[in-house]
Z-matrix of the N, CA and C atoms (Angstrom, degrees):
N
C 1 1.453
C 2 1.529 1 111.55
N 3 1.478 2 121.62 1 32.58
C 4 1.541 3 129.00 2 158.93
C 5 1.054 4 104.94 3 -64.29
N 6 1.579 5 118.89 4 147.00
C 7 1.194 6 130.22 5 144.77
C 8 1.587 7 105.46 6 106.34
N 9 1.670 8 133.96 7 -133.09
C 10 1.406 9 121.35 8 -163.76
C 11 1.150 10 92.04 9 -62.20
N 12 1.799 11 122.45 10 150.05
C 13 1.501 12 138.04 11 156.52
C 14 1.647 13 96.11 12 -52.80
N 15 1.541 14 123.55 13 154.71
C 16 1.283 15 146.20 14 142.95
C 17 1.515 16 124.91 15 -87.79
N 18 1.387 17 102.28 16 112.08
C 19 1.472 18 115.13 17 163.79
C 20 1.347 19 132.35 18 -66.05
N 21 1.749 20 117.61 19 86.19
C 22 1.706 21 120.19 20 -165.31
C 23 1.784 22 114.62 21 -88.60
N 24 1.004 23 108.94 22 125.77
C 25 1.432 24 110.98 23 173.35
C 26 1.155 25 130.36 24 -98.42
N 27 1.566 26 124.25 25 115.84
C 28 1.421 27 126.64 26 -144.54
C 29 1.763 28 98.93 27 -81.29
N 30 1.249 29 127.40 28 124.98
C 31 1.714 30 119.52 29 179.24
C 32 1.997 31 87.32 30 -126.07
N 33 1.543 32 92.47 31 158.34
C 34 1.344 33 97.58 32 174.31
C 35 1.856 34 80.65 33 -142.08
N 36 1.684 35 84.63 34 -115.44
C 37 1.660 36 105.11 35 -157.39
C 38 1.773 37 105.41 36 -47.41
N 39 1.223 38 125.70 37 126.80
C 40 1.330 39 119.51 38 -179.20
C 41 1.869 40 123.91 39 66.68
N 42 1.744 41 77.85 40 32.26
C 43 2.089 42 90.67 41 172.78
C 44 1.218 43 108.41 42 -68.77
N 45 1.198 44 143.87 43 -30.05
C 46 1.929 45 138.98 44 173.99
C 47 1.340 46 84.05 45 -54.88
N 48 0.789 47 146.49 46 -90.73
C 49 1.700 48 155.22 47 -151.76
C 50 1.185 49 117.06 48 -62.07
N 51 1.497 50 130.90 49 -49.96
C 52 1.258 51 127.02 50 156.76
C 53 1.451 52 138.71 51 -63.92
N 54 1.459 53 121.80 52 2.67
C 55 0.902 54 141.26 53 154.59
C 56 1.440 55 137.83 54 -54.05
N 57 1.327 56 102.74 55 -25.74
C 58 1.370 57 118.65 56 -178.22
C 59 1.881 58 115.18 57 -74.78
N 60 1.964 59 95.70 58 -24.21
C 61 1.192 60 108.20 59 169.66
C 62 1.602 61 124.73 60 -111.32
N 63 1.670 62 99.80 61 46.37
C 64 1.429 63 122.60 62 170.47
C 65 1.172 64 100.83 63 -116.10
N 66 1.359 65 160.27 64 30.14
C 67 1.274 66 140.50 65 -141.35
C 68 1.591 67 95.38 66 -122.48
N 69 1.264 68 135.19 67 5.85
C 70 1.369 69 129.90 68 147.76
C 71 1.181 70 133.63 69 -91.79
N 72 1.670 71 110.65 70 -4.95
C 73 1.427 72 125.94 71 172.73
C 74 1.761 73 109.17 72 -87.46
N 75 1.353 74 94.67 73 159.91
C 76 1.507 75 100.78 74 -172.97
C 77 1.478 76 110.83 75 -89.86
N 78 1.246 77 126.92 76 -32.97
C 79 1.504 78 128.48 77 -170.58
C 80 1.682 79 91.86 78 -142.21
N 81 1.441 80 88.91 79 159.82
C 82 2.219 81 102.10 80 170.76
C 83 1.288 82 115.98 81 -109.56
N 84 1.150 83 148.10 82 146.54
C 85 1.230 84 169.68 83 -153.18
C 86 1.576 85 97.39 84 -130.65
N 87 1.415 86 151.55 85 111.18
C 88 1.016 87 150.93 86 71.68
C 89 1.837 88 139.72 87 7.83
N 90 1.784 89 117.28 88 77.52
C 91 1.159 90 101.14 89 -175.75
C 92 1.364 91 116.97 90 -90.27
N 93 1.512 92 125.41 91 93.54
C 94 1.231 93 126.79 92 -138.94
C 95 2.056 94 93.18 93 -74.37
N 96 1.154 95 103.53 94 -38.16
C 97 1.801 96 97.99 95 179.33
C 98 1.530 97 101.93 96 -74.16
N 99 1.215 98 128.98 97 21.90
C 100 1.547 99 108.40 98 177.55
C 101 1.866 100 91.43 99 -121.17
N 102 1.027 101 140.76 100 13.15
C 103 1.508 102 149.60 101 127.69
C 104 1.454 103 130.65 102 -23.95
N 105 0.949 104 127.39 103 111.30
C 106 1.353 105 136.78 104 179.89
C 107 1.671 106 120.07 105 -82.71
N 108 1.394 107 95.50 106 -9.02
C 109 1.666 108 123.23 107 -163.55
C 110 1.900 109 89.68 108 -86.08
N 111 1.077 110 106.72 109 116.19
C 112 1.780 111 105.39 110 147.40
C 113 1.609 112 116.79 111 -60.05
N 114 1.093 113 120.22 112 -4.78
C 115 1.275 114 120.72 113 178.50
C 116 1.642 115 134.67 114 -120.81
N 117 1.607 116 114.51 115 20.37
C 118 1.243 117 142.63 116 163.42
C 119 1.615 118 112.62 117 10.18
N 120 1.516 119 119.77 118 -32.72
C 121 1.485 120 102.98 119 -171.53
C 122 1.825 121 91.73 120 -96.38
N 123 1.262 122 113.12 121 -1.16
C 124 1.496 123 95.33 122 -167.74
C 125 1.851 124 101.58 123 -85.91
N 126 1.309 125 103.77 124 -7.11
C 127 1.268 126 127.62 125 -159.43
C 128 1.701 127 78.33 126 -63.41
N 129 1.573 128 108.85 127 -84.07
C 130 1.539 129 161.87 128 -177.58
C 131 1.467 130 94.22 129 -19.27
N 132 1.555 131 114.54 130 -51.49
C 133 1.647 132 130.09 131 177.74
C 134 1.190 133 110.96 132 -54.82
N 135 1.067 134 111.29 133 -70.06
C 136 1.626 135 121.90 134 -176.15
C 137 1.674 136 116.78 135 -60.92
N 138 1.152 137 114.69 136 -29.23
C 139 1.436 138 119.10 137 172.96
C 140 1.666 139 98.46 138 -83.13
N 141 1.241 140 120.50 139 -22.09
C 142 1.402 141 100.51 140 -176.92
C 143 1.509 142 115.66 141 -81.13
N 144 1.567 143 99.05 142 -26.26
C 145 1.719 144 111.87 143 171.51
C 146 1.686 145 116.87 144 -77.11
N 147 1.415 146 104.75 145 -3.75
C 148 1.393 147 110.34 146 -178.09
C 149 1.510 148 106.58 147 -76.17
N 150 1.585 149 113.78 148 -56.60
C 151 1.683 150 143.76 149 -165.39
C 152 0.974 151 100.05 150 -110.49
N 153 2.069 152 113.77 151 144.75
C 154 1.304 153 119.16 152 137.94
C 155 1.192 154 100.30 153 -90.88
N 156 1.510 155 153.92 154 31.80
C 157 1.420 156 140.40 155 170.08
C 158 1.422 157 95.32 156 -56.96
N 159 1.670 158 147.41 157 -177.79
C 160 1.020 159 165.26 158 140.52
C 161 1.462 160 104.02 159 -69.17
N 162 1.452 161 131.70 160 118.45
C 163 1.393 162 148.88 161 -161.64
C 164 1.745 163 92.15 162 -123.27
N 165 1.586 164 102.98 163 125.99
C 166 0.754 165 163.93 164 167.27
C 167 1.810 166 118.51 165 -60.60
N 168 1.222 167 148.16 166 35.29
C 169 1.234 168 137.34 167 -167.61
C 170 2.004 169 138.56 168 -66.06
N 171 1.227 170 124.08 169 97.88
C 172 1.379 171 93.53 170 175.92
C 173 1.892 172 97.35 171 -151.96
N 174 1.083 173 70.46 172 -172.10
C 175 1.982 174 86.73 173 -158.62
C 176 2.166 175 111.82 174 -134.26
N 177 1.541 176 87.16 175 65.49
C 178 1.697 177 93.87 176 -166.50
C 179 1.301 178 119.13 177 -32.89
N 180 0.819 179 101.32 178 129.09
C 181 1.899 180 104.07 179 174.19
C 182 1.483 181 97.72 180 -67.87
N 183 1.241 182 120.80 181 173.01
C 184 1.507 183 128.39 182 -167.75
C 185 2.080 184 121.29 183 -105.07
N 186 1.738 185 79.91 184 -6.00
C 187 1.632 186 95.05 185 169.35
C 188 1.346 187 110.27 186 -101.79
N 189 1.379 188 130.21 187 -5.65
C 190 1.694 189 129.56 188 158.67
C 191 1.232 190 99.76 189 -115.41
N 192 1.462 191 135.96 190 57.63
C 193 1.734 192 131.76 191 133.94
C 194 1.772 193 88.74 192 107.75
N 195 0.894 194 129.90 193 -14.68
C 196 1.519 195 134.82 194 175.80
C 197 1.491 196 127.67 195 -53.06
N 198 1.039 197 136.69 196 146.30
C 199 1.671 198 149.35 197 176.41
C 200 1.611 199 111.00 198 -101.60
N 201 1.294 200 129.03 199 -20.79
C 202 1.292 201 128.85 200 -166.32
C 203 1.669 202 108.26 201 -52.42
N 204 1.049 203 136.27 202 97.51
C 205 1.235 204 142.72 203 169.94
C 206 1.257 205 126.30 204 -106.93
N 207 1.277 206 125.56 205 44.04
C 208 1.492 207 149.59 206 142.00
C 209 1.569 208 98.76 207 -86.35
N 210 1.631 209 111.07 208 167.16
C 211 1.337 210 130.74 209 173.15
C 212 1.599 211 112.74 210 -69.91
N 213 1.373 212 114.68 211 170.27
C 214 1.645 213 106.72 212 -173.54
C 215 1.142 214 111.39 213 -78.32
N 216 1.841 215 110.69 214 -27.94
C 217 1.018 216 116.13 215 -166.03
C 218 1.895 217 105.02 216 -64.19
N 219 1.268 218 121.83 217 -34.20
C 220 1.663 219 132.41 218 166.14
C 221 1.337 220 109.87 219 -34.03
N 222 1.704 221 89.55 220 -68.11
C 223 2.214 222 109.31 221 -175.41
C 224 1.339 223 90.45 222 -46.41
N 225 1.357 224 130.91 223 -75.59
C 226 1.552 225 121.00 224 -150.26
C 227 1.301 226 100.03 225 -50.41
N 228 1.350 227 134.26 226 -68.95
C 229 1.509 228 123.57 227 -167.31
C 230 1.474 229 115.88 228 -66.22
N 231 1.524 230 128.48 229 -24.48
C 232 1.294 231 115.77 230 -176.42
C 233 2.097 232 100.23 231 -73.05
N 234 1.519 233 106.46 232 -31.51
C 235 1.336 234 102.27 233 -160.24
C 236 2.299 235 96.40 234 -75.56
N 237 1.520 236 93.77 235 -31.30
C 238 1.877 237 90.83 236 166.88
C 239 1.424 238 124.55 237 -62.03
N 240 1.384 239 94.82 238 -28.20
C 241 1.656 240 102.23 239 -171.66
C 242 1.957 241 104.87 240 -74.07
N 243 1.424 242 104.66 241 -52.32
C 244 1.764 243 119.32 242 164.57
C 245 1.609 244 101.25 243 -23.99
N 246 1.162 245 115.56 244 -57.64
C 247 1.435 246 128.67 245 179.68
C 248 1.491 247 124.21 246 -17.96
N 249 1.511 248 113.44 247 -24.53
C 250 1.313 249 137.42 248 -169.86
C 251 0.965 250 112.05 249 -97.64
N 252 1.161 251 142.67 250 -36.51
C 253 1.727 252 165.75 251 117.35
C 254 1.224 253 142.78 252 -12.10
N 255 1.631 254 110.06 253 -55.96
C 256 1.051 255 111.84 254 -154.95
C 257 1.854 256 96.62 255 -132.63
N 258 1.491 257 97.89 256 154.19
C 259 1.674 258 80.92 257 -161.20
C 260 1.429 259 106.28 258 -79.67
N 261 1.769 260 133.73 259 -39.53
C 262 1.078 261 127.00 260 142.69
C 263 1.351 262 134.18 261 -119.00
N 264 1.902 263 119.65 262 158.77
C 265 0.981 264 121.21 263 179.46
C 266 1.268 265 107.80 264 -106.40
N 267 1.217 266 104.10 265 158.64
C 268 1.881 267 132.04 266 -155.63
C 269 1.879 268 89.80 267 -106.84
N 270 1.357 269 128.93 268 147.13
C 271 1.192 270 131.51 269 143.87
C 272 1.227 271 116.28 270 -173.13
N 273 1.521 272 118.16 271 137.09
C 274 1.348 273 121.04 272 -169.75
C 275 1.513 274 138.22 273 -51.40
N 276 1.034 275 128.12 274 115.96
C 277 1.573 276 137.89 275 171.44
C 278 1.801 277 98.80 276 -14.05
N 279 1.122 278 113.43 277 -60.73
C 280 1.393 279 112.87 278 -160.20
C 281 1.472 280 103.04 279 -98.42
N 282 1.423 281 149.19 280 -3.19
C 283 0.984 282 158.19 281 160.57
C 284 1.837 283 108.48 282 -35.21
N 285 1.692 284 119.16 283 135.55
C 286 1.407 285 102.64 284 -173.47
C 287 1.353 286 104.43 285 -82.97
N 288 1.371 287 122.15 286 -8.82
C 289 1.626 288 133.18 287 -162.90
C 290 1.727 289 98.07 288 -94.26
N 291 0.936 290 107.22 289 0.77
C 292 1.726 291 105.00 290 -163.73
C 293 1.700 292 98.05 291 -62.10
N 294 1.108 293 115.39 292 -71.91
C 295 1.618 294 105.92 293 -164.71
C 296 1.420 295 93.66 294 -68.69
N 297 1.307 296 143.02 295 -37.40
C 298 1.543 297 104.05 296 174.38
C 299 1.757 298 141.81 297 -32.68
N 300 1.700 299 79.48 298 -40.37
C 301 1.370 300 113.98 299 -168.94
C 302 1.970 301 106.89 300 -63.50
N 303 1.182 302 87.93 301 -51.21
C 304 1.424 303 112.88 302 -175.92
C 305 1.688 304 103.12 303 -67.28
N 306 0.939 305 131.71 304 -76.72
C 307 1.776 306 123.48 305 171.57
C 308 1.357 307 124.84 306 -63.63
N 309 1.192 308 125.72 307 19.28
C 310 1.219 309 155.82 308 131.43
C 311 1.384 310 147.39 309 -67.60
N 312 1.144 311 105.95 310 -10.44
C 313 1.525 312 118.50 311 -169.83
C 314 2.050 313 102.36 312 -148.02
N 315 1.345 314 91.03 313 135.61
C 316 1.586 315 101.74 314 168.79
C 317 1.283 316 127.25 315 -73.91
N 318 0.801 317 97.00 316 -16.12
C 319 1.843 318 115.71 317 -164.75
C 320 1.911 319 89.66 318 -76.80
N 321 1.704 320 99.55 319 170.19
C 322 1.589 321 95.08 320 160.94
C 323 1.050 322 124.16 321 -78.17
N 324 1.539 323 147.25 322 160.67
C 325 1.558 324 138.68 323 138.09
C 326 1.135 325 133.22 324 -41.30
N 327 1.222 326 141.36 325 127.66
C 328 1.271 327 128.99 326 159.43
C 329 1.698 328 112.50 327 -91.03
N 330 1.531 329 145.53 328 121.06
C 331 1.202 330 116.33 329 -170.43
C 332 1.447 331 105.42 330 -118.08
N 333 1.221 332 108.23 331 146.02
C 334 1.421 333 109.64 332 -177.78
C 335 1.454 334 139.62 333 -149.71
N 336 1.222 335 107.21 334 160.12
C 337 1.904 336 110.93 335 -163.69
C 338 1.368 337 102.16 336 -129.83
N 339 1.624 338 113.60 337 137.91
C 340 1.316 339 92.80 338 166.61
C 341 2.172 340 91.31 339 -151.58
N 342 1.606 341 93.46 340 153.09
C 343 1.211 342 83.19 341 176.42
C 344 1.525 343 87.88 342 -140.65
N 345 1.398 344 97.70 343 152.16
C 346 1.756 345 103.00 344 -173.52
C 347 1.749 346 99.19 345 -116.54
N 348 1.115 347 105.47 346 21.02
C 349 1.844 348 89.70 347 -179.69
C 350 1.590 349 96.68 348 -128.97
N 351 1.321 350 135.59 349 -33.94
C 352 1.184 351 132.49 350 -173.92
C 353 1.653 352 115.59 351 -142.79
N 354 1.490 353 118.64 352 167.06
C 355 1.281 354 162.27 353 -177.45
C 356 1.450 355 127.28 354 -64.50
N 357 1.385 356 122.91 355 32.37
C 358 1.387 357 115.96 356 -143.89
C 359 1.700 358 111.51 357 -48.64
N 360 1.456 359 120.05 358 130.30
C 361 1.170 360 121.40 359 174.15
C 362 2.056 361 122.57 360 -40.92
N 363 0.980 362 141.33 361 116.35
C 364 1.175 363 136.41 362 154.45
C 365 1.731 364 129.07 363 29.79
N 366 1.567 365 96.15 364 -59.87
C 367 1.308 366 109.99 365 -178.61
C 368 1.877 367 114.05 366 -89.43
N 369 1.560 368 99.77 367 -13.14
C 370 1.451 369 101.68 368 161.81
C 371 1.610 370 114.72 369 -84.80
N 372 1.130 371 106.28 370 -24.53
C 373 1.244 372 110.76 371 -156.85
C 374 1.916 373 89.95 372 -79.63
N 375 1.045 374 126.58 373 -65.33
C 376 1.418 375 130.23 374 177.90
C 377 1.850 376 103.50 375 -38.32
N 378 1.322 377 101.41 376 -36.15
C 379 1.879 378 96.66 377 -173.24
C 380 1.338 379 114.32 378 -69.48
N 381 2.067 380 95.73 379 -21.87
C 382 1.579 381 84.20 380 -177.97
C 383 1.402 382 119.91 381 -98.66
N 384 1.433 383 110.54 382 -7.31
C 385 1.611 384 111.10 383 166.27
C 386 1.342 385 115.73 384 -66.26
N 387 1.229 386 112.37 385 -49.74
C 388 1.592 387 127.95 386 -177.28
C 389 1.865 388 103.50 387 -49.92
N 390 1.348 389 106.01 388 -55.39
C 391 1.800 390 98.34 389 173.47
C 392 1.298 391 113.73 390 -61.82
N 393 1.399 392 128.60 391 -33.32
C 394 1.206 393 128.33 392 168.45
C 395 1.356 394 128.07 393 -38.41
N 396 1.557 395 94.31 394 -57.80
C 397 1.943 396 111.58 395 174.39
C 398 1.513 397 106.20 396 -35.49
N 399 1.669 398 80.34 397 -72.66
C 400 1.681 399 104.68 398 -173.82
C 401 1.746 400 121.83 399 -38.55
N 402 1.545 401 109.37 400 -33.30
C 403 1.476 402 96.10 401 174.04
C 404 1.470 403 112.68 402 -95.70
N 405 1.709 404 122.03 403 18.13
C 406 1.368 405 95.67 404 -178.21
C 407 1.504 406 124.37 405 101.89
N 408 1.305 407 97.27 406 18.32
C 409 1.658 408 108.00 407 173.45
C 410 1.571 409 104.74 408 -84.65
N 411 1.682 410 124.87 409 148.99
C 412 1.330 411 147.28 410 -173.32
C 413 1.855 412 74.86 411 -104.39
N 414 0.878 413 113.62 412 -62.13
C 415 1.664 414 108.05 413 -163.80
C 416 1.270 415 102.94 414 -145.89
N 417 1.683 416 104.29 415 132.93
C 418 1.813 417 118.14 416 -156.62
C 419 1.449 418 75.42 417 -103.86
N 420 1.707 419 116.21 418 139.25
C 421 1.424 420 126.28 419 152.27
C 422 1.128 421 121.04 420 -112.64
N 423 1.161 422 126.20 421 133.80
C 424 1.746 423 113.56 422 -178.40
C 425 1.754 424 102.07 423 -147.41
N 426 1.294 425 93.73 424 129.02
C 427 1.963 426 111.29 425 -149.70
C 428 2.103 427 75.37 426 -108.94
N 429 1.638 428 90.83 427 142.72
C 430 1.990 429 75.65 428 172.60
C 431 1.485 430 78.59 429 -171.40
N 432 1.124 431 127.29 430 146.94
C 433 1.528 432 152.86 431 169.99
C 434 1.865 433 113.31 432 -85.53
N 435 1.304 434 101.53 433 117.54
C 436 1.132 435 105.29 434 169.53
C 437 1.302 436 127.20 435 -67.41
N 438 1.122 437 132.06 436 177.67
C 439 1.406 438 144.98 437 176.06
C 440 1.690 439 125.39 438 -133.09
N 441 1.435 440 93.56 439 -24.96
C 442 1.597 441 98.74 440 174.91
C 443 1.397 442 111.81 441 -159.29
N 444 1.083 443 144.74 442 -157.03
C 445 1.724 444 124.97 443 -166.53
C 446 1.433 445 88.40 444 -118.97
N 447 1.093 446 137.59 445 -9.65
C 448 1.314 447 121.04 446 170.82
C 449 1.541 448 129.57 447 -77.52
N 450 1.667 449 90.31 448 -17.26
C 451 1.740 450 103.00 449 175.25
C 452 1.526 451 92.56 450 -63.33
N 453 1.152 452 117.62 451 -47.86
C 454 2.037 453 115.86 452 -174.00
C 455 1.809 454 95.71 453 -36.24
N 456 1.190 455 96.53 454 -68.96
C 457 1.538 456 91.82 455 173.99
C 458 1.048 457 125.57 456 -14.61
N 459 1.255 458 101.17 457 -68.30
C 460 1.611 459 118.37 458 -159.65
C 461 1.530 460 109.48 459 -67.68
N 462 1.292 461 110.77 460 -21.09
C 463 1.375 462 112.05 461 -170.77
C 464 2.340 463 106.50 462 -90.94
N 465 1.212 464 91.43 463 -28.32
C 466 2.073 465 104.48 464 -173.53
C 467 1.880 466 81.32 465 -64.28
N 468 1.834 467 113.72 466 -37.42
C 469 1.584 468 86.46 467 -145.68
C 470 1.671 469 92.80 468 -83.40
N 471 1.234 470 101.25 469 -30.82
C 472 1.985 471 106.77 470 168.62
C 473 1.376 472 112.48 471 -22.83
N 474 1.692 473 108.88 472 -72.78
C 475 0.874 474 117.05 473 172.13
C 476 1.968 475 128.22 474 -53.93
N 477 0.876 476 129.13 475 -13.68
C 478 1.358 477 137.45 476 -173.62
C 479 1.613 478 90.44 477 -84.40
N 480 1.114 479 122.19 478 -54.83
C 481 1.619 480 128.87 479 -152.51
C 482 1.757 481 97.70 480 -92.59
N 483 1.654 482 125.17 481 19.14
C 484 1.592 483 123.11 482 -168.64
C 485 1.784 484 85.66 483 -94.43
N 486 1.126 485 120.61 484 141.50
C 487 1.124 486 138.49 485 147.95
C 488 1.717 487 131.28 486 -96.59
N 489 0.984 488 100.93 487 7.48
C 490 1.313 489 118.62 488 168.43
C 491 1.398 490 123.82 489 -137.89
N 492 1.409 491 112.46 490 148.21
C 493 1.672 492 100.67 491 -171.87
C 494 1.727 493 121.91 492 -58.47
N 495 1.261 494 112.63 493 119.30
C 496 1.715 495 124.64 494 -165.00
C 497 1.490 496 101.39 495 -114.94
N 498 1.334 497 115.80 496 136.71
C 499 1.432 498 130.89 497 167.18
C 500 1.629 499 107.09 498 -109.29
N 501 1.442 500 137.21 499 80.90
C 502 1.184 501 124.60 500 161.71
C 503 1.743 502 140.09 501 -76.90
N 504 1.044 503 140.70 502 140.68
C 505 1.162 504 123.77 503 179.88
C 506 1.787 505 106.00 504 -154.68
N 507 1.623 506 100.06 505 141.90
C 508 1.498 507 119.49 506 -175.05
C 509 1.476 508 97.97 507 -110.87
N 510 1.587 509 88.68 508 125.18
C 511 1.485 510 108.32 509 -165.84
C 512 1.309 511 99.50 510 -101.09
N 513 1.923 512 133.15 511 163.30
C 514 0.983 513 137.89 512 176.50
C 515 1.603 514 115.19 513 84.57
N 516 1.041 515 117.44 514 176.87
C 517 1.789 516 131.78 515 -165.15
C 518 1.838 517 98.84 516 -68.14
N 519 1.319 518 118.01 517 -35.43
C 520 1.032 519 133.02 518 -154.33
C 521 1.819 520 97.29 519 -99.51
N 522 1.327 521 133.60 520 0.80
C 523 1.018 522 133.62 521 167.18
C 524 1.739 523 104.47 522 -135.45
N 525 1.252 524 99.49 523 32.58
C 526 2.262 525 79.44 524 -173.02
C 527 1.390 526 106.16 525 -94.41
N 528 1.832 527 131.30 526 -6.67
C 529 1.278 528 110.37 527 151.85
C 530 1.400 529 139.06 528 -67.93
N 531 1.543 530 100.72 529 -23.24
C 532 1.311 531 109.81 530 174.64
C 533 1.776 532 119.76 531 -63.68
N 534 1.499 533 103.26 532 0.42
C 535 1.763 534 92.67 533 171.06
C 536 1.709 535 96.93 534 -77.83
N 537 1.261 536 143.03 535 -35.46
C 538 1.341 537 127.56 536 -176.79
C 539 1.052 538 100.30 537 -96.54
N 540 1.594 539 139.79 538 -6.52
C 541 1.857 540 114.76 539 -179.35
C 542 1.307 541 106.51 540 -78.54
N 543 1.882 542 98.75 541 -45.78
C 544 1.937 543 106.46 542 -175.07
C 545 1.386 544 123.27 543 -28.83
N 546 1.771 545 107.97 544 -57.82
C 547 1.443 546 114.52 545 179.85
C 548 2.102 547 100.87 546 -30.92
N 549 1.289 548 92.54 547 -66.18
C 550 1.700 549 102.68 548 -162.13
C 551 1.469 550 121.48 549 -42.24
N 552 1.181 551 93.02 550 -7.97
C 553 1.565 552 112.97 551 -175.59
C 554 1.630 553 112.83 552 -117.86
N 555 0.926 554 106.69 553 9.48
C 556 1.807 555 119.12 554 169.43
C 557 1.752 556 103.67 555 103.23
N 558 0.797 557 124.23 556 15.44
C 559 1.560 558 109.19 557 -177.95
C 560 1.103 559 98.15 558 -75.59
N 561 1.070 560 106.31 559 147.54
C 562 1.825 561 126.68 560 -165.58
C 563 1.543 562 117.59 561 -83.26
N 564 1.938 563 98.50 562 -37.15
C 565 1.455 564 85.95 563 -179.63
C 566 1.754 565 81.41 564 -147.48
N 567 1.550 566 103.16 565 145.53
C 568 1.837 567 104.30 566 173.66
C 569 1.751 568 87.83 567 -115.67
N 570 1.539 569 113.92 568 150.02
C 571 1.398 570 131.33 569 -152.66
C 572 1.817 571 97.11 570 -122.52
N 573 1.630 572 128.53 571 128.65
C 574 1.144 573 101.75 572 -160.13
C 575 1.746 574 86.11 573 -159.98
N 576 1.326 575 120.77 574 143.40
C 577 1.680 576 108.28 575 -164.79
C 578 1.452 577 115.04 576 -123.85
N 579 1.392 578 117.56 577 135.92
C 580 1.280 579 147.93 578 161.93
C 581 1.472 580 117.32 579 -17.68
N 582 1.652 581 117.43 580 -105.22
C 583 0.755 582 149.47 581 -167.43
C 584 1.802 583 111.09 582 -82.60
N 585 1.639 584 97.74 583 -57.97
C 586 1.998 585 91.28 584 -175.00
C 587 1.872 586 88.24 585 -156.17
N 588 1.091 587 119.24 586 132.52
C 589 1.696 588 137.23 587 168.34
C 590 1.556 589 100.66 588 -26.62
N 591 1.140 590 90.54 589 142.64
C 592 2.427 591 83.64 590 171.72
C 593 1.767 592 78.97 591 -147.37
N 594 1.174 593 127.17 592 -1.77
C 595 1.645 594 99.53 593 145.39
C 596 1.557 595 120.90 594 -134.65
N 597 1.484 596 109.25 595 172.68
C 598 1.824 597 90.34 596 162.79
C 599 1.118 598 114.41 597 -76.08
N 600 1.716 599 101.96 598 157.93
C 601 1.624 600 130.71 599 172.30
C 602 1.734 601 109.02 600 68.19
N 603 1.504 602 114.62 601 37.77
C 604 1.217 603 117.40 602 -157.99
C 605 1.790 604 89.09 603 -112.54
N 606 1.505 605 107.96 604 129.72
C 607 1.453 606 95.63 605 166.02
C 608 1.199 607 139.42 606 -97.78
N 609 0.767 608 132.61 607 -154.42
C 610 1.891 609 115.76 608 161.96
C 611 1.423 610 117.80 609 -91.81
N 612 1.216 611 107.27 610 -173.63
C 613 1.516 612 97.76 611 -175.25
C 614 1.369 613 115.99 612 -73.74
N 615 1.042 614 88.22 613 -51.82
C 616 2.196 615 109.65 614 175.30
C 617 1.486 616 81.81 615 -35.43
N 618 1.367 617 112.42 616 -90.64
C 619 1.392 618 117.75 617 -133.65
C 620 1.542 619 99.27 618 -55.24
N 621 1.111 620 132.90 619 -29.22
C 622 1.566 621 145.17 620 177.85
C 623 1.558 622 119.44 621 -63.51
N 624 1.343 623 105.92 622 -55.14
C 625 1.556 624 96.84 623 154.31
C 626 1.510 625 129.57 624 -78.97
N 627 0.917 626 119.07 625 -5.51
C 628 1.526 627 125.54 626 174.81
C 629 1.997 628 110.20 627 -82.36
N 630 1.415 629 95.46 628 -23.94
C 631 1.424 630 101.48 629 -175.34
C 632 1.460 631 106.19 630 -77.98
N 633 1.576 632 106.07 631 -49.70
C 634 1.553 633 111.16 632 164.92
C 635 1.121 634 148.30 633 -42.58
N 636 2.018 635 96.00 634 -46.06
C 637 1.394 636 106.67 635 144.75
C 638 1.761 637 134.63 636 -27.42
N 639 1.191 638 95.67 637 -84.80
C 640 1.775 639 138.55 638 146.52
C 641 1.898 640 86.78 639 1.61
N 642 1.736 641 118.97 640 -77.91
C 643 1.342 642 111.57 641 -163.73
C 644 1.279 643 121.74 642 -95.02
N 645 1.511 644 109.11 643 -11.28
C 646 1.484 645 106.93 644 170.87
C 647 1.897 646 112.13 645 106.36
């Protein structure tokens, strides 16, 4: 994932169908815990027979913005089983299922952190890419809420100095340009929604590629 950023479009309930109105995004996102279906991979199937976009799989835990309310022991195998499907799976840095998940599956990792209340200082922020590397991420994401416009800063120059493929994103009112500046600054993938927001400061797709447009 060097080189142009990828535009992902978040689909949940009714992704076979809503898919048809992703077709300016580059890859799909699957929020497999935001499903109403007891049956999540049939979901995953049918969207995979819908698109050749590159699909995206994961199943948020409920302490990074997530609904999944089954046991982990479920997530780990439903998110291994996804594995078959989807070209990569997503699972959290701090998750206890994570390296199961991860030596389990062929596909790449996606690994990820997200905090919706604060800013991690600099020297957290490097600890958490660096664990990222270390377990085996294809592409480290790390979602974090600003606090003042200089954290934006702090996050474009992060990204400038990543030597490995990095997905960053500034969550909330106070980061929602940064879904089209980040790309410009190497973020690997900007995250942008369909049907209804599944984070803050998230725009839609339209408005997300149109912004991109907009800067070039």
């Amino acid at each position: 994932m060097r080189g142009r950023s990828a535009v992902v479009a978040v689909l949940a309930e009714g992704a076979e169908r809503l898919v048809s109105q992703a077709e300016q995004a580059d890859m799909i996102e699957l929020r497999l815990d935001l499903l109403s279906t007891s049956h999540p991979l049939e979901t995953l199937k049918a969207l995979r027979q819908a698109t050749a976009k590159p699909i995206i799989a994961t199943a948020r835990h409920k302490n990074e913005g997530g609904r999944f309310q089954a046991s982990e022991a479920e997530r780990r195998d439903l998110l291994i089983k996804a594995d078959a499907y989807a070209d990569y799976v997503d699972v959290e840095l701090l998750a206890e299922i994570r390296d199961a998940v991860i030596s389990n599956i062929a596909k790449p990792a996606i690994v990820s952190y997200h905090d919706f209340e604060a800013m991690p200082d600099d020297i957290e922020l490097a600890g958490i890419y660096s664990r990222m590397k270390q377990a085996g991420a294809a592409i480290a994401k790390i979602a974090v809420t600003p606090q003042e416009k200089k954290d934006n800063l702090r996050i474009l120059h992060f990204l400038l100095e990543a030597d490995a493929p990095l997905c960053m994103i500034a969550m909330g009112d106070l980061g929602r340009h940064m879904r089209a500046l980040a790309p410009l600054y190497g973020s690997a993938l900007t995250y942008a929604y369909v049907a209804e927001s599944t984070a803050p400061g998230q725009m839609s797709l339209s408005e997300l590629c149109q912004a991109m447009r907009l800067l070039g």
